[in-house]
N, C-alpha and C positions, 0 to 999 in steps of 0.2 A: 587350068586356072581361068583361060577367058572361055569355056564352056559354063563356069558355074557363075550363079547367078548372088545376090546376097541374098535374094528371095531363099534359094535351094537352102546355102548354107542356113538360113534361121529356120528354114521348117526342118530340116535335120538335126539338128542341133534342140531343138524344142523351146529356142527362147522367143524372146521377143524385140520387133522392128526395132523397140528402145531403146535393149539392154546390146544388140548387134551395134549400132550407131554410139552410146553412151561409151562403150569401151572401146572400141577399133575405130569408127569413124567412116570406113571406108574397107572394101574387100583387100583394098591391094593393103592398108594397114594392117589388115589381120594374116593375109602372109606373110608381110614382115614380118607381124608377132613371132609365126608360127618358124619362121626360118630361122629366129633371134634364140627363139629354143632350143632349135637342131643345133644351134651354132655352140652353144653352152652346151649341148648334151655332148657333141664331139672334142671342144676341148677339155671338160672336164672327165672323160671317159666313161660316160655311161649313158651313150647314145644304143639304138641295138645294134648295130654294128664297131667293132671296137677298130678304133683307128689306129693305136698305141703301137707301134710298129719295134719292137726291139731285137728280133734275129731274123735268116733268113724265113723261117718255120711260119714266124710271124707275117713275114710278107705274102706269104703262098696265103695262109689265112684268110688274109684280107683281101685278098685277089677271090678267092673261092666263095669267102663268103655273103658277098655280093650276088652272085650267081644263086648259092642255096636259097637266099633271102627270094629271087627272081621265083625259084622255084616252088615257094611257098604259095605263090599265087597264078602256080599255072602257066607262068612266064606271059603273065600278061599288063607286067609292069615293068616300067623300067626306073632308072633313078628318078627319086622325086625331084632331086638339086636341076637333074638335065633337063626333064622334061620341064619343070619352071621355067629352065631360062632358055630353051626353045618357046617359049612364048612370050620371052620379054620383049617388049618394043623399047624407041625414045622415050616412050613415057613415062616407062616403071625403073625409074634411076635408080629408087631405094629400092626397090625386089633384085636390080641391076648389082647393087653394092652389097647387100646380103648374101648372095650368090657366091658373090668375089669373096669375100671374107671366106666365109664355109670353105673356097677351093683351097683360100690361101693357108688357111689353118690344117687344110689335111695336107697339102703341099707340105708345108713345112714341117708335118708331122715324118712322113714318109724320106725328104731332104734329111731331117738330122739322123735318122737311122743311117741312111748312106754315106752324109758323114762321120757319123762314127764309125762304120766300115770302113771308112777312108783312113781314118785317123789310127786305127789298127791294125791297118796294114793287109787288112784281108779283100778290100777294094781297090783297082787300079789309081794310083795316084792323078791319072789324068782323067777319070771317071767327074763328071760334074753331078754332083747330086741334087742339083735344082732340075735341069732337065731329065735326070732319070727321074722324077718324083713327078714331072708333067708328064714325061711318059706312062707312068703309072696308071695317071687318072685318066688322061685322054684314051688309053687303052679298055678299062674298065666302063669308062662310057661307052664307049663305041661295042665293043664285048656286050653292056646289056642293052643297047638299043637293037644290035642283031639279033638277040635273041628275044626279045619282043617282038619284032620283025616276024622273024622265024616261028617264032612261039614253040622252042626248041632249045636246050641249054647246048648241045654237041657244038653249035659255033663257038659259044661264050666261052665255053672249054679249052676247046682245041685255041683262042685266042691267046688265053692264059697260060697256058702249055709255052705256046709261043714267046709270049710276052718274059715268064720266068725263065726261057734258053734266053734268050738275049739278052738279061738282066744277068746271067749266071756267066756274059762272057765279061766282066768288069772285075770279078772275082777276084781272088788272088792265092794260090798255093803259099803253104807254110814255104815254102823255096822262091816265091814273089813270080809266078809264070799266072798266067790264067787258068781257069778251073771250067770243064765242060761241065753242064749240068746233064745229071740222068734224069731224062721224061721220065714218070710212073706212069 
């Protein structure tokens, strides 16, 4: 974000000084714009990556396919939400609060999956599903920032491997004991 310029964005883009300033005003308004987007593209589910979490299948999903997406580009990306706000300062309050939002919205996407786990009995009753759902994301970041790093998906992997055992020990057998998970 503070490597480009408005200059860049308007000659990429092919408009003009005018029509850049008439609508956004400002680069950090038009990341807002452009995260206000993401934001509706994820609660309403038709962002390209689906957040929509409803079994565990689905979780593995969204763990993996994060990483696929990495790999479409070489693994020379990482999250756009992260890498934004590794360059937020004091002064990008509103890039600051967009950010927040997006987390909170997949937070709690991922939160009421587990509570509904919870609530059927197939999750540990003492399992919190807000912290397993910041586990989630703090995981997934970290997973593709290594493999950016790396520019190698086997950490991102092996991360997620990891991250669904320890999510697999909250579980709960049809008998109410915990459930190992099988690594593929």
């Amino acid at each position: 974000m503070r490597a480009t310029s408005p200059d860049q964005v308007i000659e990429l883009s092919k408009t003009g000084k005018g029509q850049f300033y008439y609508y956004f005003g400002s680069k950090e308004l038009l990341v807002h714009a452009v995260l206000q987007a993401h934001l509706e593209a994820i609660r309403s589910g038709t962002s390209v990556l689906s957040y929509d979490v409803e079994s565990w299948s689905d979780l593995e999903r969204w763990f993996t396919a994060h990483v696929d997406l990495q790999r479409r580009f070489q693994m020379t990306r990482g999250c756009p939400f992260g890498t934004i706000g590794n360059e937020v300062t004091e002064n990008d309050e509103l890039i600051r609060q967009d950010l927040h939002l997006i987390f909170e919205v997949v937070k709690h996407k991922l939160a009421t999956f587990f509570l509904k786990e919870k609530a059927s009995g197939a999750l540990l009753p003492t399992a919190n599903e807000e912290v397993l759902a910041d586990f989630c994301i703090a995981t997934i970041q970290g997973a593709m920032l290594m493999g950016r790093i790396k520019r190698q998906s086997q950490s991102a992997e092996t991360t997620i491997e990891q991250a669904l055992d320890h999510l697999s020990r909250f579980r709960c057998t049809p008998s109410g004991g915990s459930e190992a998970r099988a690594i593929s």
